[in-house]
Structures are given as structure tokens and as C-alpha cells.
C-alpha positions in Angstrom: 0.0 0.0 0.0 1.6 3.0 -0.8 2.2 6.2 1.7 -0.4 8.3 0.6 -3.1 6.1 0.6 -2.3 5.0 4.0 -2.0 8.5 5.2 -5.7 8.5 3.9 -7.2 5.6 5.2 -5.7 6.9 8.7 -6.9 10.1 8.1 -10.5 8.8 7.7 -10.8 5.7 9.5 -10.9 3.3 6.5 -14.1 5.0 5.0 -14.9 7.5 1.9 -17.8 9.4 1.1 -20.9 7.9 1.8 -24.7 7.8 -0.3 -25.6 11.6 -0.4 -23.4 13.0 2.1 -21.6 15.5 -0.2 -19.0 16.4 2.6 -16.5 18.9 1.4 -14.0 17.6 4.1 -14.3 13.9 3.1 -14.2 15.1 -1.0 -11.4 16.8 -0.6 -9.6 14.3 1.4 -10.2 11.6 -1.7 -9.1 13.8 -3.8 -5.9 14.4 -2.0 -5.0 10.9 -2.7 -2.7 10.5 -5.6 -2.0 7.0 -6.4 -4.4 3.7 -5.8 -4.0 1.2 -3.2 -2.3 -2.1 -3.8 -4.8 -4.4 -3.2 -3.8 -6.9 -0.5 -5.1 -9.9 1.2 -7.5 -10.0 4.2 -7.0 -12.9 6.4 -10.2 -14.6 7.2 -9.3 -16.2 10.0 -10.2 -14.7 13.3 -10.3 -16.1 17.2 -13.4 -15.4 19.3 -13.5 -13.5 23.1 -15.6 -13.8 25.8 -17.9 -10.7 26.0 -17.4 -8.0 28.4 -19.2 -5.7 29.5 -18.6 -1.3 29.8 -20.4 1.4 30.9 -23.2 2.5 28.9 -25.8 -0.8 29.7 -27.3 -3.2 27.4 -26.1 -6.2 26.2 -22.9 -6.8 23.9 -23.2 -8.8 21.0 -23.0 -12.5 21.6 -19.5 -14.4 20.7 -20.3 -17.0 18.1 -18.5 -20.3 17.6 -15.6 -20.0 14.7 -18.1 -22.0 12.7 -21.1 -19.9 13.3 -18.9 -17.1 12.1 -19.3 -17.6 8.6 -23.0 -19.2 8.5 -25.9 -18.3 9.9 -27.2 -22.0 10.3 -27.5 -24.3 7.5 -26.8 -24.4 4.3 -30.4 -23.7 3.3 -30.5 -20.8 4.5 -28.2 -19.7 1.5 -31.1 -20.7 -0.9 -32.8 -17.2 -2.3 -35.9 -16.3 -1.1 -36.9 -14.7 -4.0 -35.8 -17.2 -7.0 -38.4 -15.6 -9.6 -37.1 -11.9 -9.0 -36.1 -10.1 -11.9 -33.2 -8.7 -13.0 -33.1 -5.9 -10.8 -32.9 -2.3 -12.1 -33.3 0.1 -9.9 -34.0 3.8 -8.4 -33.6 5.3 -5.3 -36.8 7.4 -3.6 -36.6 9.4 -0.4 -40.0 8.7 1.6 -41.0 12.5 0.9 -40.9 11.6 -2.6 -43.0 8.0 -2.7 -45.8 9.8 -0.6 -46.0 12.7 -2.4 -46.6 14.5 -6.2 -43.0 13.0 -7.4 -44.1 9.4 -7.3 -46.2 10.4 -10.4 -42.9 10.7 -12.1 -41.1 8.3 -10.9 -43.8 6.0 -11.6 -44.0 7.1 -15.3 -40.3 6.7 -15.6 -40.4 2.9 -14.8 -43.8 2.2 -16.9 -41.8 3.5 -20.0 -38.0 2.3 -19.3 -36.5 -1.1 -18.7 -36.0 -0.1 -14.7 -38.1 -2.0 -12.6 -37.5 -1.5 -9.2 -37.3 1.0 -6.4 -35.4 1.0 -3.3 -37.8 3.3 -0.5 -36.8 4.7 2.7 -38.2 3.2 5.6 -36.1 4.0 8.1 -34.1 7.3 6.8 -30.5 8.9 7.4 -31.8 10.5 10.1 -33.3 7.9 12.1 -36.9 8.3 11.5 -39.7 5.6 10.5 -41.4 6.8 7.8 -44.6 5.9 7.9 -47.3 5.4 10.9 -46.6 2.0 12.7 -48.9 0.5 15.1 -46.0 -1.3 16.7 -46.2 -0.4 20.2 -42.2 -1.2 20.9 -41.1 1.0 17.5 -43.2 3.6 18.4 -41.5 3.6 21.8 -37.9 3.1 20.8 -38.0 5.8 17.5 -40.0 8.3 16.4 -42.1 7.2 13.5 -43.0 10.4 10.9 -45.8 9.6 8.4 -43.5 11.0 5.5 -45.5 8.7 3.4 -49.2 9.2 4.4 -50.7 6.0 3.5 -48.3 3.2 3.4 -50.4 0.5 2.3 -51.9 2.4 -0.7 -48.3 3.4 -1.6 -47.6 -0.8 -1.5 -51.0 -0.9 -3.4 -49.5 1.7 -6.1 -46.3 -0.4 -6.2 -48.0 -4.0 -7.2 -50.0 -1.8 -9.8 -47.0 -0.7 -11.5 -45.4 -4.6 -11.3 -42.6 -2.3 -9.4 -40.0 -4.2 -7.3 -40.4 -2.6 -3.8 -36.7 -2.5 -1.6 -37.0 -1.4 1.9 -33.9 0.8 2.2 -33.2 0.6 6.4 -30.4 3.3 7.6 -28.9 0.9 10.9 -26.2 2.2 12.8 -26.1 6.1 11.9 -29.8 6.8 13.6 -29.8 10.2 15.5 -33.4 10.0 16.3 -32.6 6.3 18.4 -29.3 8.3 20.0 -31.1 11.1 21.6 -34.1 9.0 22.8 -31.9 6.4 24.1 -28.4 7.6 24.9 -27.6 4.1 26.4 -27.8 2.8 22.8 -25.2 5.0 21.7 -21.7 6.2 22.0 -21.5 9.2 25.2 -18.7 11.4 25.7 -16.8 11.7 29.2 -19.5 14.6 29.6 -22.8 12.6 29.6 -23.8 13.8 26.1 -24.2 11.6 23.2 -21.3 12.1 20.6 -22.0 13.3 17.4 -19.9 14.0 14.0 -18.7 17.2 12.7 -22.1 16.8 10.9 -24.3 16.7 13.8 -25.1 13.0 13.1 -25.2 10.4 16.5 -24.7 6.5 16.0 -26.3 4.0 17.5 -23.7 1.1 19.0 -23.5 -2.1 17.2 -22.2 -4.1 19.7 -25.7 -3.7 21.1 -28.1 -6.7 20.4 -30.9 -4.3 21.3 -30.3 -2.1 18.2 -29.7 -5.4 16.2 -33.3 -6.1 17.1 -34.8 -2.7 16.7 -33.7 -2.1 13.0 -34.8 -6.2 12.6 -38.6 -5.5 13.5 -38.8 -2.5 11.5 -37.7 -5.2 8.5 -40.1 -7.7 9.6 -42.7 -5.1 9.7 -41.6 -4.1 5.5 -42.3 -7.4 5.1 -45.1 -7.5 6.3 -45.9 -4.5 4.3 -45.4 -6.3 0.9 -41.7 -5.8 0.5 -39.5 -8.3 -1.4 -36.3 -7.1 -0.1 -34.4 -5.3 2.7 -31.6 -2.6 1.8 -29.5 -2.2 5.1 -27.2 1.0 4.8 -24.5 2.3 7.1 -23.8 -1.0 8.6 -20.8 0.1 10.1 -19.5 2.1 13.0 -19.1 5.8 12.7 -15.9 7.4 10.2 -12.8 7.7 12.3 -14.2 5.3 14.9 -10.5 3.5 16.4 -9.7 7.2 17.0 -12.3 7.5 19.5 -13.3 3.9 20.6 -11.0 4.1 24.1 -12.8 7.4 25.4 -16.2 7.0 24.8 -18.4 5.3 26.7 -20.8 2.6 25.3 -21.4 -1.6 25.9 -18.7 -3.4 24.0 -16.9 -6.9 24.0 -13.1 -7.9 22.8 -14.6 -8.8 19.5 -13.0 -6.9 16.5 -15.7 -4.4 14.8 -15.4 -6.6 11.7 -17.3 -9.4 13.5 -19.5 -7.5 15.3 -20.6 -6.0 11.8 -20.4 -9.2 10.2 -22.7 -11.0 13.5 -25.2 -8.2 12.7 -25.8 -9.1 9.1 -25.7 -12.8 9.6 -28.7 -12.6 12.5 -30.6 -10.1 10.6 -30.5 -12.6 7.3 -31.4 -15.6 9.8 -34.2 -13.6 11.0 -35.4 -12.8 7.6 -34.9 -15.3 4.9 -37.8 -17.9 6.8 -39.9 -14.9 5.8 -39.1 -15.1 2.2 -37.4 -11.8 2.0 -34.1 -11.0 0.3 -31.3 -9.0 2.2 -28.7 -6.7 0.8 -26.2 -4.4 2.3 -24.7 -1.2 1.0 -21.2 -1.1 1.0 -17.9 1.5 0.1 -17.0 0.7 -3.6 -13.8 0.3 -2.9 -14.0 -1.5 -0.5 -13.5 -4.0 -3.1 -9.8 -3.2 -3.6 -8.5 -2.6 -0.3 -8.1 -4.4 3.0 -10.5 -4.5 5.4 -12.1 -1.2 6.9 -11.3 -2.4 10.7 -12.0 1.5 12.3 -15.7 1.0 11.1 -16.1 -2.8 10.6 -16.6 -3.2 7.3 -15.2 -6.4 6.0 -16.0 -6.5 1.9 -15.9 -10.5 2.1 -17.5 -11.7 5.6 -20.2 -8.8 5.0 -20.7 -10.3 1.2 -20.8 -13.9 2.4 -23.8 -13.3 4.2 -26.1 -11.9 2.4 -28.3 -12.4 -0.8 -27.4 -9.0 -3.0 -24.0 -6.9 -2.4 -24.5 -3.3 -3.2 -20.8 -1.4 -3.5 -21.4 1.7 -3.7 -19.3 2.9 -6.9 -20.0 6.3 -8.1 -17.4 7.5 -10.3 -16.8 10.7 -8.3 -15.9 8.9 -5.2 -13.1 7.7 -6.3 -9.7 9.8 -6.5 -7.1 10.7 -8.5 -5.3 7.4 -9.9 -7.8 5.0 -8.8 -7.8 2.1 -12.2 -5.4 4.4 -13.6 -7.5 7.2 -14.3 -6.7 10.9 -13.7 -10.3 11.9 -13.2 -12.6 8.9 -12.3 -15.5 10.9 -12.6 -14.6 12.5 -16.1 -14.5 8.2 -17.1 -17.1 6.6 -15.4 -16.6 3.9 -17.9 -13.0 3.0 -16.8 -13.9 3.6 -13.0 -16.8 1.2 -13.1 -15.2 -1.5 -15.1 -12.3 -1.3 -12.9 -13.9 -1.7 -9.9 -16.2 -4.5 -11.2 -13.2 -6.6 -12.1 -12.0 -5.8 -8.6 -15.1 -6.7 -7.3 -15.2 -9.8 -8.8 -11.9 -10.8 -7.9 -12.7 -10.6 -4.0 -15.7 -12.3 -4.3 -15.2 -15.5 -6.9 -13.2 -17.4 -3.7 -16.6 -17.3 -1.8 -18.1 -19.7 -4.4 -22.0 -20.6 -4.3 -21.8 -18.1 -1.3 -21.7 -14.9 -3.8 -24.3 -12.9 -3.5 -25.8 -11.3 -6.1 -23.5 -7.7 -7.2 -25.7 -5.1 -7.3 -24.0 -2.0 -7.4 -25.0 2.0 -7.0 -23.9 3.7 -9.8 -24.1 7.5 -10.0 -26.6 9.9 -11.9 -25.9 13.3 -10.2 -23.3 15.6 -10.9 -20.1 16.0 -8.8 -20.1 19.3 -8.9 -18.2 20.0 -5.5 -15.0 18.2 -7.1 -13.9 21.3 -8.6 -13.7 22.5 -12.0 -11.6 20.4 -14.5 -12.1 17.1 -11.7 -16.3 16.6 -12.7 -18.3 16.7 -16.0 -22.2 16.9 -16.0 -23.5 13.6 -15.6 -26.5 13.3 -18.3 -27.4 10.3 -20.9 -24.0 9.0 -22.1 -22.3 9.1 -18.3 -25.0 6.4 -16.7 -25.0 4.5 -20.1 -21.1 4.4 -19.8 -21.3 2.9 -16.5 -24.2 0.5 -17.3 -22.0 -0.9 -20.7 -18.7 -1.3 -18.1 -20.9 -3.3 -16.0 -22.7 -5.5 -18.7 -19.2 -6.0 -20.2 -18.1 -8.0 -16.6 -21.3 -9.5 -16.7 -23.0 -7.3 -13.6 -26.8 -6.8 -15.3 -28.2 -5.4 -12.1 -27.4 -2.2 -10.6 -29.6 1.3 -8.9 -29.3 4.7 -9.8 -28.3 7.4 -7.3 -29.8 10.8 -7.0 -30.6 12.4 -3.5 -33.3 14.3 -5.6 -34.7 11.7 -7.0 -34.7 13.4 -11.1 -32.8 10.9 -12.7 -31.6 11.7 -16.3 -34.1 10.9 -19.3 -33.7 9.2 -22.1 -31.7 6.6 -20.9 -30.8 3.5 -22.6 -30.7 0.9 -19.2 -30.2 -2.3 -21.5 -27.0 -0.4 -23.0 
């Protein structure tokens, strides 16, 4: 690994720049970054502790068997629970857009187009549930906001339109669960709960009560009429090992990796008897690095363990030198082919245990890159990444675009 790139990962705690979060900071840190990484092997092999417990209450995540480490039970559970899904092409839509005027759009768009799925918040960035439960316990440990009005005539509206409907469940960031429950979090010397330069809290993943939590509000989307769960920030916060001695908050001698890792594999035990596929968004290039051990993201044991991988591989994140390209975002092309091969490469070893690749590809402009570093993103930019993908035979993928207007006259079979 070369020095700058380690420099960067130090810098910020094995993590770039996530979904939406177009943080000037973070950009500009990528971009400091000169060269790639080498890409180096992770060792899968890892010991088990004894839970302990700290300060903060709850209960630590449980210490699995090596065995149980890498299945959830047996090997049936690895058979999809959706085998006569389609190929899925998909959008992303903020829960202000599916219950409001926008879905009309967004609707339109699909009817016409070869996409054919959308991936809806349920639980958002901020922590919120996004529609009126009658779950007693959710209604007691969040703060439910009926963003979408009528959930069941949006599911209605879905099935009309043969749409594929994605839960999309925000995990570990969760300000909302912070506040109202400090003892699910990370709290500073002081009392108060920690939050980012962005004002953001975390909720602790070494805390089977927050597995749970984000769990029933999947079971729930189930229930609903959803096909699939879309779990995002499953990680602990950017910069974590930096702080992870000072705060207090229940934890165990477990590395973060496995707590991470334990998370997805109970929340996929919990949901595949109901028929109900699980995915997890993850860095992009996460693909070509070692593990991510300040926040716990593991590329492999996280892709082991679930049904659909979703690397997050928008062009613009990457930096300077990344698959030898001076601009990654000015060749989305080369960017996205390069990382599929990469992506490929880490997961071919895990056999019939690879999930389906999925990935996020970008339709926004990266305007905050600087001038001569972005190009407007418009019909030829997503068809360039959807033709890299096709070409390492990836057929599914989901836009991006924190607005939700996503570029017309797109060819999505390209």
C-alpha cells in the first residue's frame, strides 16, 4: 500500500464518502490521494472472546462459535428467497418523494424504461420511520413520521405498476434512536451523546438491542409487501479507532469486523424464513482494499452473508489514480469497469456463497470536485457505467440521486 493512501485511510478511519453526504472535508480528502491502493489480502481467519461488558448498559453482542462465524445456520439458508425476482434495475426514492406529487414521475419513468424496481426509505439517514406503525415497541424506541401518508396504498401503487419494492433501512447512523436512548449509543466523558462534525449520532453495534430494533422494522416491511431489505450504514461511525477508548458505550473484545459481520448474519437468519431477500450497501472500494477495521466493514464476511452486495461505486468517489485514471469521474466507464473486475476478484473465492452484485452507480453531478475534476453527468455518463458493467457480466445495478430526477432518455439495456 503505498504512503499516501495510508496516510488517507488513517486520516478517515478506513471509510470514503458515503450515499448523499456531499461532505466537502471527506471530498477533498479523496481527492488528496494520488495514487491507488495495492490491493492486498485480508486474512479470514479470526479467534473469538468472551464478551465483556462497559459502561453504557445493554447487552454486547454475543460471541459466536468460529463455525457460526461464517454461516448463519445451515446451508439452506443460503437458498434465495426470491428465486423468480427479476433482474433488478433500480432507483432510489426518499420517503417525501414515494408519498408525495413525485411518485407520479417516478412512476411514469419505470412504466416506460426497462427499470423495474425502487429501493424506499423506511427508516431514513436521520433515524426516522417513515410511515405510521402500530407497533407499540417501534413507536417507543423511534420516532415514527408519516413522510409517506398512507403506506399501504403506496404498497397498493407499487404492485399496480409490477414495481419491485426495496426497503432501504439506515442501521447504525440513527440520531433519532441516540437522543431517545443515549444508552444505545456512543456518550462522551461529559454525559452527552457524541455526534460527527455533521451533527449526526450513531447508534452502538455491539448492542443486540439495536440489532433487534432495526430487525422489527424489517419484519414489519415485510409484512408490508416488500421483497427485499436494503440495510445501509452498517458500520461504525468514520474515524471510529480514533475514539473507541474514550467513549463510553457496551462493547466486548470482539474486533468491529465481526460484530458488523454477526449483525448481518442474524438479521438474514431472521429474515430469509420470511421469504425476503437481504442486501447491504457497502464503500465501492471496499472491493480493492483491506478491510475497513475503524468502522467494521469487512468487503468478504459482509458479502458472504447476504443475498445482494451493493458497493457503492459512483465514479466521483473515487480519486485521482484509482484504475489508472486521472479523473474517475470524467470516465465513469473505466472507473466502473475497474472496480467490477475488482469486485469480482474478491468475491469469486466465496463460491456458491456470492451474493448477487448489485451495485450503485451514479446519476448526479459531482459538482463539489472542482472545476476540470467533474463533468455533467447526463445520458451517455449512466450508459457508460451500465455498458462497463454489462461487459463484466454485472446486469443489475440502482441509480443514485438524492433528488430523485434521474436523467431521461436513458438506454438501461446499454
Amino acid at each position: 500500500m503505498n504512503i499516501t493512501w495510508a496516510l488517507l485511510m488513517m486520516a478517515l478511519g478506513g471509510v470514503g464518502v458515503q450515499h448523499n453526504a456531499q461532505d466537502a472535508d471527506v471530498a477533498a480528502a479523496l481527492q488528496s490521494a494520488s495514487n491507488p491502493p495495492i490491493v492486498a489480502q485480508h486474512n479470514e481467519n479470526s479467534g473469538t472472546a468472551a464478551p465483556s461488558s462497559d459502561t453504557a448498559g445493554g447487552s454486547a453482542a454475543p460471541a459466536p462459535s468460529p463455525d457460526s462465524v461464517d454461516s448463519p445456520g445451515t446451508d439452506t439458508a443460503y437458498a434465495d428467497p426470491q428465486p423468480d425476482a427479476p433482474k433488478v434495475k433500480g432507483i432510489y426514492v426518499t420517503a417525501y418523494s414515494a408519498g408525495g406529487s413525485r411518485m407520479e414521475s417516478l412512476l411514469a419513468l419505470l412504466d416506460k424504461t426497462e427499470l423495474n424496481s425502487m429501493v424506499i426509505d423506511i427508516k431514513d439517514d436521520a433515524g426516522y420511520i417513515t410511515y405510521k406503525t402500530d407497533n407499540v415497541e417501534l413507536q417507543q424506541m423511534g420516532h415514527p413520521q408519516p413522510f409517506i401518508g398512507d403506506i399501504g396504498k403506496l404498497m397498493a401503487r407499487l404492485k399496480a405498476h409490477n414495481v419491485y419494492p426495496i426497503a432501504r433501512i439506515v442501521v447504525f447512523k440513527d440520531s433519532v434512536l441516540a437522543k431517545k436512548n443515549p444508552q444505545l449509543s456512543f456518550v462522551n466523558p461529559n454525559g452527552s451523546v457524541w455526534t460527527n462534525k455533521g451533527g449526526d449520532s450513531f447508534v452502538n453495534p455491539y448492542n443486540q438491542n439495536v440489532w433487534k430494533y432495526n430487525v422489527d422494522i424489517a419484519k414489519e416491511a415485510v409484512k408490508l409487501g416488500f421483497k427485499e431489505i436494503q440495510f445501509d450504514y452498517v458500520r461504525f461511525p468514520e474515524g471510529f479507532e480514533k475514539r473507541a477508548d474514550t467513549l463510553k458505550y457496551t462493547k466486548s473484545d470482539r474486533p468491529r469486523v465481526e460484530i458488523i459481520s454477526d449483525f448481518v448474519k442474524y438479521a438474514r437468519s431472521e429474515l430469509a424464513p420470511l421469504g425476503v431477500r437481504v442486501s447491504v450497501d457497502i464503500f465501492g472500494y471496499a472491493a480493492s482494499v483491506p478491510a475497513a477495521e475503524g468502522i467494521g466493514q469487512d468487503f468478504v464476511k459482509i458479502s458472504k452473508n447476504v443475498d445482494v452486495i451493493s458497493p457503492m461505486v459512483y465514479p466521483s468517489h473515487y480519486s485521482t489514480g484509482w484504475f489508472k485514471v486521472k479523473d474517475p469521474d470524467k470516465n465513469p466507464y473505466a472507473t466502473i469497469k475497474g472496480s467490477m473486475v475488482d469486485t469480482h476478484k474478491k468475491l469469486n473465492p466465496l463460491g456458491s456463497r456470492k451474493p448477487i452484485i448489485r451495485p450503485w452507480i451514479q446519476d448526479f453531478t459531482a459538482s463539489w470536485l472542482g472545476s476540470g475534476h467533474y463533468v455533467k453527468y447526463g445520458k451517455q455518463q449512466v450508459e457508460d457505467q451500465i455498458r462497463a458493467m454489462k461487459e463484466q457480466n454485472v446486469d443489475e445495478y440502482l441509480l443514485w440521486n438524492a433528488n430523485n430526477r434521474y436523467t431521461p432518455g436513458v438506454d438501461y439495456e446499454k
